[in-house]
N, CA, C and O atoms as a GROMACS GRO file, in nm:
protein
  288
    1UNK      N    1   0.085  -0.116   0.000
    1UNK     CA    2   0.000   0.000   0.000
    1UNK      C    3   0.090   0.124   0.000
    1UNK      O    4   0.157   0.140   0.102
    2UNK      N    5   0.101   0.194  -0.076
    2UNK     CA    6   0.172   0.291  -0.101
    2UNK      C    7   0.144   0.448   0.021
    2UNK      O    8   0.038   0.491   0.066
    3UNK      N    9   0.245   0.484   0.037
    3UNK     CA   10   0.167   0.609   0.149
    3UNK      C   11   0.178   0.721   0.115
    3UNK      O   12   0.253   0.753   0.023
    4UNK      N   13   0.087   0.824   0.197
    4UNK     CA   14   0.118   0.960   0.178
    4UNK      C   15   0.259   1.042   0.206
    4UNK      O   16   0.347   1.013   0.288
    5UNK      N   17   0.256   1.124   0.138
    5UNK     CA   18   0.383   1.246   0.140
    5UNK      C   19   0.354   1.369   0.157
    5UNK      O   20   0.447   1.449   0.170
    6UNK      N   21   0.235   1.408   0.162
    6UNK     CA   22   0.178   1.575   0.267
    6UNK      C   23   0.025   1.492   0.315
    6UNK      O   24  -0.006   1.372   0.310
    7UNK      N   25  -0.032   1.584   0.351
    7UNK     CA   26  -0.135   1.577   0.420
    7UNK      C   27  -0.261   1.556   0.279
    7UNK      O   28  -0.263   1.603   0.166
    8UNK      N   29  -0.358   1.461   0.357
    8UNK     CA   30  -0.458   1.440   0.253
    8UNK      C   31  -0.601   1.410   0.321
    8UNK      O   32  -0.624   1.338   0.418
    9UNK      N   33  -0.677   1.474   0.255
    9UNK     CA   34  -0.794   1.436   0.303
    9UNK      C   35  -0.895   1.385   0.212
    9UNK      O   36  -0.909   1.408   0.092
   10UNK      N   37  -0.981   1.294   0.312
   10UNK     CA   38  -1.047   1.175   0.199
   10UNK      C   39  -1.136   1.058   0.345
   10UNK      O   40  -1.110   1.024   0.460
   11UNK      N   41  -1.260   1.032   0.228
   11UNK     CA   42  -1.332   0.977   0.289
   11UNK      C   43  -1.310   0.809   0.276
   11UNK      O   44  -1.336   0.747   0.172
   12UNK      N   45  -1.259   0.749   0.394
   12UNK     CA   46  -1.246   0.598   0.359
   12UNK      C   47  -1.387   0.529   0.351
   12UNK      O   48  -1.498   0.568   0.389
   13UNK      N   49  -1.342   0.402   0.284
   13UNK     CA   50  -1.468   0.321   0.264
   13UNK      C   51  -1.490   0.268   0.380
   13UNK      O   52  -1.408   0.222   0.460
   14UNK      N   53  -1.677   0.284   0.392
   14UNK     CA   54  -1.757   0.267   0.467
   14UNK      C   55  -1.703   0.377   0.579
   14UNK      O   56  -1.653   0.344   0.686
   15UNK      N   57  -1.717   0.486   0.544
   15UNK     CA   58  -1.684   0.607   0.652
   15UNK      C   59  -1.802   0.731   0.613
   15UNK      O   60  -1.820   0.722   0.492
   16UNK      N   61  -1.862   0.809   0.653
   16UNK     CA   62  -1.897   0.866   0.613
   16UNK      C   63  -1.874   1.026   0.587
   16UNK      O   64  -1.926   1.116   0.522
   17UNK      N   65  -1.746   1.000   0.695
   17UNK     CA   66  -1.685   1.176   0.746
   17UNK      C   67  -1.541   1.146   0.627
   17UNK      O   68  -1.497   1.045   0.574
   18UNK      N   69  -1.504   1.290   0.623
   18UNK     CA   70  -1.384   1.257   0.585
   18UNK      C   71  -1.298   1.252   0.686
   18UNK      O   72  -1.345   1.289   0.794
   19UNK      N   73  -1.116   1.197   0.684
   19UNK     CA   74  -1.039   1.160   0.762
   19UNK      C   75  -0.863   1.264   0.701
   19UNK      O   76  -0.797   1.294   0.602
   20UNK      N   77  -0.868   1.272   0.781
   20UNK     CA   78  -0.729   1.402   0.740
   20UNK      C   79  -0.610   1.268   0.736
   20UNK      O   80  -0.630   1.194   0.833
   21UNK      N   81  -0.523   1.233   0.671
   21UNK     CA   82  -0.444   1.152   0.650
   21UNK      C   83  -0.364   1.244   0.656
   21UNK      O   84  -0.399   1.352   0.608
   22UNK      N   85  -0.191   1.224   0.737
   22UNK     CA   86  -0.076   1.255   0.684
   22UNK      C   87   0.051   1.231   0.641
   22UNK      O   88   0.056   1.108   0.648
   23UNK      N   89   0.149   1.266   0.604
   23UNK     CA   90   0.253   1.197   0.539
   23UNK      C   91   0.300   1.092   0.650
   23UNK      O   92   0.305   1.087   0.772
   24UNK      N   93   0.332   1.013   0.540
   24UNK     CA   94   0.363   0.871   0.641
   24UNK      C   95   0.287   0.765   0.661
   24UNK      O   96   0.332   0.650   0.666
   25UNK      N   97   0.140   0.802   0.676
   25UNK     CA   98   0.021   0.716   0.698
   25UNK      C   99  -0.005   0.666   0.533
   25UNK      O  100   0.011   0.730   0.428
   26UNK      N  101  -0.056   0.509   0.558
   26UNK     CA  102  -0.078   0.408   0.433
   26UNK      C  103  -0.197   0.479   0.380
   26UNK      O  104  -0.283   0.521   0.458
   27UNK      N  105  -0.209   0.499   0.218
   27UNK     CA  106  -0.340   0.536   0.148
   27UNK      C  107  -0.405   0.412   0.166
   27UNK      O  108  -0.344   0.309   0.134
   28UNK      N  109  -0.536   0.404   0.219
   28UNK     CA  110  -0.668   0.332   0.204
   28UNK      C  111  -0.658   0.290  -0.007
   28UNK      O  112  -0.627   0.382  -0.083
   29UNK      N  113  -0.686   0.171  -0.054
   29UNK     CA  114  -0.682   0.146  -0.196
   29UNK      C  115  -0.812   0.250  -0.287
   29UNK      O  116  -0.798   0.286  -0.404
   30UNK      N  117  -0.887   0.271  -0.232
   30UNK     CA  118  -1.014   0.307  -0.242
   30UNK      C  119  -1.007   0.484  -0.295
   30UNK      O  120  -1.089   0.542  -0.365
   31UNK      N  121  -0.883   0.537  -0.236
   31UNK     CA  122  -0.884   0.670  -0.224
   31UNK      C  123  -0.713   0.687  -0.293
   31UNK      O  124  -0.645   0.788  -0.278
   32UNK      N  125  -0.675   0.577  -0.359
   32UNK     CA  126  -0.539   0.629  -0.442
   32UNK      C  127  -0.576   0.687  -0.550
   32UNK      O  128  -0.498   0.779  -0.575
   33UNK      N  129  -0.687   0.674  -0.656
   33UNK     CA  130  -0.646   0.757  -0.760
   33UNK      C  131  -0.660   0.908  -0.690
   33UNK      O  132  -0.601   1.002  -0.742
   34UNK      N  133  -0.719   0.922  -0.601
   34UNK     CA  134  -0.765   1.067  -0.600
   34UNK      C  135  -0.631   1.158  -0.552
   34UNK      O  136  -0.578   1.261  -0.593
   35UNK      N  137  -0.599   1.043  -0.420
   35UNK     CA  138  -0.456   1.130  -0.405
   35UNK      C  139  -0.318   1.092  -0.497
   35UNK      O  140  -0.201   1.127  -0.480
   36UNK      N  141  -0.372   1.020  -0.586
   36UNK     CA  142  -0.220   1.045  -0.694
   36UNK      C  143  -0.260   1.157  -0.774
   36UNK      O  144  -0.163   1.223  -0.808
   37UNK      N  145  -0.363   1.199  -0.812
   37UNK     CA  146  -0.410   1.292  -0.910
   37UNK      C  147  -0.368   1.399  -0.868
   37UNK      O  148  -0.311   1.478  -0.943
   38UNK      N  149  -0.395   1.432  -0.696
   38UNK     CA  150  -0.331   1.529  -0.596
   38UNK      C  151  -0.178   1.492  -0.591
   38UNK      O  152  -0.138   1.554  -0.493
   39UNK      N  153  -0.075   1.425  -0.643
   39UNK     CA  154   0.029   1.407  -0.625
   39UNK      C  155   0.070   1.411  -0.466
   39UNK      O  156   0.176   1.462  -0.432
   40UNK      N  157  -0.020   1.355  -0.375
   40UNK     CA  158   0.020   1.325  -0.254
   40UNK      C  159   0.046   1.160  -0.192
   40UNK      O  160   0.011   1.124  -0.079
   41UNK      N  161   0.102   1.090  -0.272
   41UNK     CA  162   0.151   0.992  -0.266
   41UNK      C  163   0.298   0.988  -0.327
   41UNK      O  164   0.348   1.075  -0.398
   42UNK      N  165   0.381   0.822  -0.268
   42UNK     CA  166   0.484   0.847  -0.268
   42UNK      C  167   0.483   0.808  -0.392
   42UNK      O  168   0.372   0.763  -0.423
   43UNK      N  169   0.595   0.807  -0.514
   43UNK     CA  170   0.597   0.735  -0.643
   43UNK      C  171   0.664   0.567  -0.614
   43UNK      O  172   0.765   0.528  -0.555
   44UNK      N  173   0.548   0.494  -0.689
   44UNK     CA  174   0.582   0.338  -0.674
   44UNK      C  175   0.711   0.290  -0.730
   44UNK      O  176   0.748   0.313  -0.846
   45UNK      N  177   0.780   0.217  -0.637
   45UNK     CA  178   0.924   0.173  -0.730
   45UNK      C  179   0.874   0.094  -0.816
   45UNK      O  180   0.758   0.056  -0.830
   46UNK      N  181   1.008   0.060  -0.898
   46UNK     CA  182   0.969  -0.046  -1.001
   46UNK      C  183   0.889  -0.141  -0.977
   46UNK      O  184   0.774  -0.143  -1.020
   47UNK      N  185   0.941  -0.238  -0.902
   47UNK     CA  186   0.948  -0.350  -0.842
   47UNK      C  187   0.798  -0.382  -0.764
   47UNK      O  188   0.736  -0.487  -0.747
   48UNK      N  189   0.771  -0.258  -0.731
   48UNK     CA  190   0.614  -0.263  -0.673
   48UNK      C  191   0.521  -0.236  -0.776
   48UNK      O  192   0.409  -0.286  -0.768
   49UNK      N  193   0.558  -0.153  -0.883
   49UNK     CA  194   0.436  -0.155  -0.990
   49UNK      C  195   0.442  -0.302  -1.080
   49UNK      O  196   0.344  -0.357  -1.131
   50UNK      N  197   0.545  -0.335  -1.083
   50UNK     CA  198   0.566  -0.459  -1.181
   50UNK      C  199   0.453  -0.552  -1.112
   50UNK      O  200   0.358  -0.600  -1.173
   51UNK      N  201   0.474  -0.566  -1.007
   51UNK     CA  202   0.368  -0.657  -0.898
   51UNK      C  203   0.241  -0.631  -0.904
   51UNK      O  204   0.155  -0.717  -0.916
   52UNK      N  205   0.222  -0.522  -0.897
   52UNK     CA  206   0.062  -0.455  -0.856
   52UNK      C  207   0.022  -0.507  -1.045
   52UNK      O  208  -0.072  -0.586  -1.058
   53UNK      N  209   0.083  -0.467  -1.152
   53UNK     CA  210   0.022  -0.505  -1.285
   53UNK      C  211   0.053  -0.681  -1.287
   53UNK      O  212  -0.030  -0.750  -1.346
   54UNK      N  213   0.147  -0.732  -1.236
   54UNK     CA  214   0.097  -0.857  -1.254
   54UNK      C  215  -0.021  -0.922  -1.158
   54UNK      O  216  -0.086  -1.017  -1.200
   55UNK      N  217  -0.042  -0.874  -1.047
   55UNK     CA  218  -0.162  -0.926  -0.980
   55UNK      C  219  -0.293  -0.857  -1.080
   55UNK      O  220  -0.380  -0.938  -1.111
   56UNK      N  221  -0.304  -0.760  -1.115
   56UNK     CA  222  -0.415  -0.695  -1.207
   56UNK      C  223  -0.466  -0.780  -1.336
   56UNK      O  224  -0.579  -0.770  -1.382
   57UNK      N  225  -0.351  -0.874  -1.392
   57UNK     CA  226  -0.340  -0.971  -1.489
   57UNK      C  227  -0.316  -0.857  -1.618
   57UNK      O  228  -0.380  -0.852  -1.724
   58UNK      N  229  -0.221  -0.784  -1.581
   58UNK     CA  230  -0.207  -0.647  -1.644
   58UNK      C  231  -0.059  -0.700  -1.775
   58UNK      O  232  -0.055  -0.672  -1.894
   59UNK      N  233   0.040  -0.776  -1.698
   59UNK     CA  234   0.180  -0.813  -1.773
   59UNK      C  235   0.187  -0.852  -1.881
   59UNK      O  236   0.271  -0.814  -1.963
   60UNK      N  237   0.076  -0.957  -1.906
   60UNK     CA  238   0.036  -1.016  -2.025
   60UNK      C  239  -0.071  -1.003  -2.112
   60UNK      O  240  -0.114  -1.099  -2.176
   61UNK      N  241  -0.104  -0.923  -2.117
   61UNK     CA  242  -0.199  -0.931  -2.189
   61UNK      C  243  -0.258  -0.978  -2.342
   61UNK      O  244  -0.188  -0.967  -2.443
   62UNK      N  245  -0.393  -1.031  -2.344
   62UNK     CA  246  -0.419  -1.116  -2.426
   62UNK      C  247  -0.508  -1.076  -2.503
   62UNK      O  248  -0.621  -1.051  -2.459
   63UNK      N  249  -0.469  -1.057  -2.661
   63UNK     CA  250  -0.578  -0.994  -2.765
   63UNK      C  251  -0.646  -1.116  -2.788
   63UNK      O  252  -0.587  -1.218  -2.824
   64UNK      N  253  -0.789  -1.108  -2.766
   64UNK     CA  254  -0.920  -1.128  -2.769
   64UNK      C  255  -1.016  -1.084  -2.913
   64UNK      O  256  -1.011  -0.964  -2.940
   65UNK      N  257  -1.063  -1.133  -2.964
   65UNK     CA  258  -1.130  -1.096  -3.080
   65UNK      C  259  -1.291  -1.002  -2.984
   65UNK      O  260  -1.316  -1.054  -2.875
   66UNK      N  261  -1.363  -0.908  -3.016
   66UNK     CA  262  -1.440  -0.842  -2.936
   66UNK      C  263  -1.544  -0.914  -2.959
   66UNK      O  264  -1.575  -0.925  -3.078
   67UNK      N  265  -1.626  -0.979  -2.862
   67UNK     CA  266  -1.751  -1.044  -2.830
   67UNK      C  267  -1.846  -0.994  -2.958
   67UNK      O  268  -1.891  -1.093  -3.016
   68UNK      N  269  -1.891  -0.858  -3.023
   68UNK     CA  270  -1.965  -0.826  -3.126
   68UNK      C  271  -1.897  -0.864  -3.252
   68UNK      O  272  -1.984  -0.882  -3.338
   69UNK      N  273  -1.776  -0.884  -3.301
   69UNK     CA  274  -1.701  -0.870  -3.407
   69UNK      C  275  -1.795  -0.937  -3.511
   69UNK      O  276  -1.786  -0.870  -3.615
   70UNK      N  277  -1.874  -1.032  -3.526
   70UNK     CA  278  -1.937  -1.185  -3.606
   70UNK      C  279  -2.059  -1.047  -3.677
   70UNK      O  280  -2.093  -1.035  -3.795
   71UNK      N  281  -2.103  -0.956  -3.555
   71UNK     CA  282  -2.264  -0.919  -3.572
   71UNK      C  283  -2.266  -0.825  -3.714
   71UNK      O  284  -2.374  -0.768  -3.722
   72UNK      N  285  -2.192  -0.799  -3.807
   72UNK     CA  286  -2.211  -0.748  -3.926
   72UNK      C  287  -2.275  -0.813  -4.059
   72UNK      O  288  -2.284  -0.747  -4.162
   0.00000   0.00000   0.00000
């Protein structure tokens, strides 16, 4: 889980308030795009994105003909 690097605020799942997060503290998964968009996260090393896209089934990917292609 990647963490913060300034202060962030954001509502975790199943929360209904928001929660002031600060540097140091783990981003909740739920609320990373928002604080990468805010560039308040740390940048993922290699080694951890390589992981996170192979658990996603992201590494390999497999061209598929598209489910409609036949319907013309």
């Amino acid at each position: 889980m990647p963490k913060f690097i300034k202060p962030f605020r954001g509502v975790p799942e199943g929360e209904i308030y928001p929660k002031q997060f600060e540097a140091g503290d783990e981003c909740p998964p739920e609320l990373e795009d928002g604080a990468r968009a805010m560039k308040a996260l740390e940048k993922p090393s290699k080694s951890a994105k390589a992981d996170d896209q192979t658990a996603a089934g992201e590494a390999n990917p497999v061209d598929e003909p598209a489910a409609d292609a036949d319907l013309k």
